[in-house]
Structure formats: structure tokens, C-alpha cells
N, C-alpha and C positions, 0 to 999 in steps of 0.2 A: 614372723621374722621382721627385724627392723633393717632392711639393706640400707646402703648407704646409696649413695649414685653410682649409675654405673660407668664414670668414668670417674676412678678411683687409682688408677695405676700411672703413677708419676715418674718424669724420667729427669731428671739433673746431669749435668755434665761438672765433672770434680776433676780439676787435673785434669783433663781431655780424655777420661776414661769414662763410658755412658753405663750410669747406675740403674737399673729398672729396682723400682718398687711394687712388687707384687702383693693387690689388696686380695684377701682370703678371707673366708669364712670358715669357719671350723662347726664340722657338725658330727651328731651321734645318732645311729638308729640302736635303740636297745644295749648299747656297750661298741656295736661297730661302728669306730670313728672315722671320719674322713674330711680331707682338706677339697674346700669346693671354690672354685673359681669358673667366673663368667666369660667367657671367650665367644661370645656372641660375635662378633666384632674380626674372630682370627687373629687376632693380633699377637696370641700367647703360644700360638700355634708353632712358630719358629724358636721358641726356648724354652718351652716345657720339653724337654728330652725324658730320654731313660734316668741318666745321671741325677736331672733336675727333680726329677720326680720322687725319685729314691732319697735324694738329701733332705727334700722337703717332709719327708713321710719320716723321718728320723727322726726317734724319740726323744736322744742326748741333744743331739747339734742339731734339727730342723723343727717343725711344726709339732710331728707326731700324728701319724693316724697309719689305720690300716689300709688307708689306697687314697687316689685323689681322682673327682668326679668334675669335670668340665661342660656346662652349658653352652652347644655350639648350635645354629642355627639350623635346620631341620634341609635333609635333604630328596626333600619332597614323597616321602616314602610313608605319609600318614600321620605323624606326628606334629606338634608344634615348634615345639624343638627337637635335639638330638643328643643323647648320652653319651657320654665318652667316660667309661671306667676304667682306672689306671691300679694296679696293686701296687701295693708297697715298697717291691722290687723294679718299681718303672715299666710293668711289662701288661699291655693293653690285655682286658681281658674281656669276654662276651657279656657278663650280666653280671650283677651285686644286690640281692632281693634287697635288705636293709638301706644300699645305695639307693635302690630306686623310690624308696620312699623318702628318703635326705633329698634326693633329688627333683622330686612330684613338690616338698614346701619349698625348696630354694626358688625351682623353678617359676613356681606360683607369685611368689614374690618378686623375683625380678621382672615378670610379665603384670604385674598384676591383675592376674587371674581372679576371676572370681570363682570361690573353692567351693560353690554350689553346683559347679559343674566340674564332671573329670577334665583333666588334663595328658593326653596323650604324646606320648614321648616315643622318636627312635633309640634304639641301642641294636648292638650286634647281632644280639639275639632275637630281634625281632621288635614289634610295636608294645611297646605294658604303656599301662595308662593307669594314674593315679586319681583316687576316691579320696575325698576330705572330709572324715567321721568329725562329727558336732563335739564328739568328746575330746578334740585335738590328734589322735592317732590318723594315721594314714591309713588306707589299701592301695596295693599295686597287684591289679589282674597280673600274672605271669604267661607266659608264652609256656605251651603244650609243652609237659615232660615228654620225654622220650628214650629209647635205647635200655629199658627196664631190665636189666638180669639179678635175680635172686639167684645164691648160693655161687656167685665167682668164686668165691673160696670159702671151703666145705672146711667149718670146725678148725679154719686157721689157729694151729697150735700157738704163734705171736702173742694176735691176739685174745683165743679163745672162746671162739664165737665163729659164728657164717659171717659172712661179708655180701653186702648187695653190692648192683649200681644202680644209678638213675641219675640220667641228667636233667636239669632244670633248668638251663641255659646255660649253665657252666658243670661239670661232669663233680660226682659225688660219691665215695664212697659208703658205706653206713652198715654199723655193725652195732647190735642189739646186746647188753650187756648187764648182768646183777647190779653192778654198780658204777657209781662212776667217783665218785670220790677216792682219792690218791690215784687214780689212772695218769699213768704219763702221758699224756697228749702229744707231747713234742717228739717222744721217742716212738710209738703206736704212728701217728700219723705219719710221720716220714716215712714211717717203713711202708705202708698204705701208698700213701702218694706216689712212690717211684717203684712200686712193687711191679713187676714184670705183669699180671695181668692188666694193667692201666696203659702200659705204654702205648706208643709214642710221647704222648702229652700230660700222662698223670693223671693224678684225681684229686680234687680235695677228700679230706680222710671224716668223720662223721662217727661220736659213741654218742648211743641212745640207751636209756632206761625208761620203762612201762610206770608209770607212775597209777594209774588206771588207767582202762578201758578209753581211750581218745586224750591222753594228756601224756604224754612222754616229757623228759628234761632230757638235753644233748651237751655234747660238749664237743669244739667241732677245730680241726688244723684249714689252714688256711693256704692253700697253694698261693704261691706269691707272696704270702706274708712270711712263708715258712716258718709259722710258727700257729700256737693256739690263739684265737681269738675269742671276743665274749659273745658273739654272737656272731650267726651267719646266716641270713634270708633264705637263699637259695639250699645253705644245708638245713637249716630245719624245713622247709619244705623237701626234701628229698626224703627225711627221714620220716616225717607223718607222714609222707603218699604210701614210705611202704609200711610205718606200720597199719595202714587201710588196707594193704594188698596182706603182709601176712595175719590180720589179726579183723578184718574185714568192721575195722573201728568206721563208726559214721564221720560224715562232713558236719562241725569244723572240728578241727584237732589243738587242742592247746600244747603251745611246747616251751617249756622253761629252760632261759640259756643261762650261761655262764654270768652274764651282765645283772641278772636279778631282776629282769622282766617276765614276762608270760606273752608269749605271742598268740595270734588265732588264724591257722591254715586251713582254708574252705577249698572245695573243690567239688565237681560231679565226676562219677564214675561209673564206667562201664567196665566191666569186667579188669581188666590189668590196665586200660588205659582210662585217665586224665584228663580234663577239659573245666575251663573255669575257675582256673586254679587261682585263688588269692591268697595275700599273704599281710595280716594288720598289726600293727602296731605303731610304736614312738616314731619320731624323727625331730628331733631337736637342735636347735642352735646351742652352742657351746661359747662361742666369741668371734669377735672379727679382729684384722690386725693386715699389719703390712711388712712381708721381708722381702729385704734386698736380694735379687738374683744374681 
């Protein structure tokens, strides 16, 4: 990454109205996009709202991405710094597997880190720490899945298929299917996401197909985006832990998303549970720029 400085955020007075210029960086892990800004400093802390967040993540009239990721200074809980993931609807949310690798290079580079060694970061979810592969891909260790249920819904006629859960820092539905081409996504997942066994808080919604023995392709809805996205970290790792659990495939698991990558999810296991979970692939820069708030 080639940052600029980090003090890039310019304020003018026009007409005694005060204009904030807000510098971004725009990044992709695998197809999921996100607008990332440095708030080391706090200073962004009083005007990245809900509202703000959601305009900027708007694809017509803002930036565009699937959520926006902030570099905030570490609150002493083991990290160097500290994650802040925001969805696309403004609404803070615990983990972003693809985030955390957009994350682990920004990070790097604002710090500059030397990427011979990991870099460990807080999020809500807990401590993940980033590995920087010699081939330019990232790894982020993920925090222990948990709350595992196979068969929530037994041969859901909707869908047509069992439905699992598992969370991975953020909760996941996943359901195993013939194919996935023409599946409506947006219509499937919503109905997943606020289906009565999720409630309170939902789930992201998650279709998979067995392509072999450790290699599945997903196609995943996105709570908070409400809508399909091309990629999802934390749902293709939900959906390779359990095709490990129903299909007892070895560590690592390749899984192919919508964006036209191949990711590779590692893990150790003991019986239904999880430890050492990673999750490799891209994290790239897109552009940098500045808009008015």
C-alpha cells in the first residue's frame, strides 16, 4: 500500500459553514469492499454516525462498499491497534473475516509494520492477528467458532435443504445445496436472516455446494448489507468448519466465492469443535480520495 500522510483530513471555512474533508482509502478483500479510514487520532469519532456511514457506503451517491473499517488506537486488550467494523447500513458489527485482512495491510502500512512479523489487532470479537504470505495474500487467525447447531431447520421446504449455524464472530447461517447458479440470494437469505429461529438479532444467511472432497463454492447474504455480497470471510469460514463437521473433509478447505477468488480455511479440530481457525487470501487497495462530509 502507498498511504499518504496521516494527516490528510482538511477543514476550510466557506461562508462560516465548516467543511470536513474526509481522506479514505478504498479497499477489497476477494470482491468484499470496504471504505477504510485512520481515526487513530479520534478525531472522526464525533462524525462518522449511522447516517454518515450509510451515505458513504452508497453505491449511487457515496463511496460504495460493503461496510466501513476504522483504525483506532488499541485499548490495551492485546492488540496494537483496534478494529472498528461498521456495515453498510451504519450499524457496528463484531467481526468481518475479509475486513480483517483489508485491515491487517492498511494497518501495516499505516504503522509501518514490518510484515515479517504478525500483527495483532482488537475487534469485538476478540484479538485475530494478521500473517503476511510472501505471495502478497493475507492470513487472519480468527477467534474460536462457537454455538454450533446442525439441522436448525430440518429439509426447510424455502429453501430445500437443512440449514445449520455457527458462529464465527458474527452468527451464520449455511445451507448445502445442488447448485447455486440462478439461486436468489436476496430473496433465500432474507428469508434466513429474520427467520424466527435466528431471532433476536438474525443471522447472516450462507449457500454452499461440494465441489470435492475440501473445496466447496458459496454464495453468501450479508446482514447489514441486506443484500448478496461477493464474498464473506467469516461465511466461508462457517460454511468449510461445517462442511468438516458433516463430511469430516480435512484442514485447509478451499472455498470459491462469488468475487472469482479461491480462498484457503485452516483449522484444527477435535471433534465438533474448532481452534486455529485461519482464514487466506487477497486484501488489496482499490484507490484513495477525499469527500466532503
Amino acid at each position: 500500500l502507498h498511504l499518504l500522510s496521516r494527516r490528510q483530513r482538511q477543514m476550510c471555512i466557506r461562508d462560516r459553514l465548516t467543511i470536513m474533508l474526509l481522506h479514505f482509502y478504498k479497499m477489497t478483500g476477494a470482491g468484499n469492499d470496504f471504505v477504510m479510514v485512520d481515526n487513530r487520532d479520534l478525531e472522526l469519532s464525533s462524525v462518522l454516525d449511522k447516517e454518515t456511514i450509510e451515505a458513504l457506503c452508497d453505491r449511487r451517491f457515496g463511496i460504495g462498499a460493503d461496510g466501513l473499517i476504522a483504525v483506532e488506537p488499541s485499548r490495551g486488550k492485546g492488540g496494537t491497534v483496534r478494529m472498528r467494523y461498521y456495515n453498510a447500513d451504519g450499524g457496528e458489527a463484531e467481526m468481518c473475516g475479509n475486513g480483517a485482512r483489508c485491515f491487517g495491510n492498511f494497518a501495516a502500512a499505516l504503522l509501518h509494520h514490518d510484515k515479517s512479523a504478525p500483527l495483532p489487532f482488537e475487534t469485538m470479537a476478540g484479538i485475530v492477528t494478521a500473517t503476511f504470505e510472501k505471495d502478497g495474500n493475507v492470513t487472519v487467525n480468527l477467534t474460536d467458532p462457537h454455538s454450533l447447531q446442525l439441522f436448525v431447520l430440518n429439509a426447510d421446504p424455502a429453501v430445500g435443504a437443512d440449514v445449520h449455524f455457527l458462529n464465527t464472530g458474527v452468527p451464520h447461517a449455511v445451507a448445502f445445496l445442488d447448485k447455486l447458479d440462478g439461486l436468489d440470494v436476496p430473496r433465500l437469505g432474507a428469508y434466513l436472516r429474520y427467520h424466527s429461529a435466528f431471532s433476536p438479532k438474525g443471522t447472516n444467511a450462507n449457500f454452499a455446494r461440494i465441489l470435492s472432497p475440501g473445496h466447496i463454492a458459496i454464495r453468501t447474504y450479508e446482514r447489514g448489507v441486506e443484500d448478496e455480497t461477493l464474498a464473506c470471510g467469516t461465511g466461508m469460514t462457517a460454511s468449510a468448519l461445517l462442511h468438516a463437521v458433516l463430511t469430516d473433509a480435512p484442514s485447509p478447505i478451499q472455498v470459491d466465492v462469488a468475487g472469482g477468488d479461491t480462498l484457503k480455511v485452516g483449522f484444527q479440530r477435535t471433534g465438533d469443535r474448532f481452534t486455529n481457525v485461519t482464514l487466506t487470501g487477497p486484501a488489496d487497495l482499490v484507490f484513495t480520495g477525499d469527500i466532503e462530509l
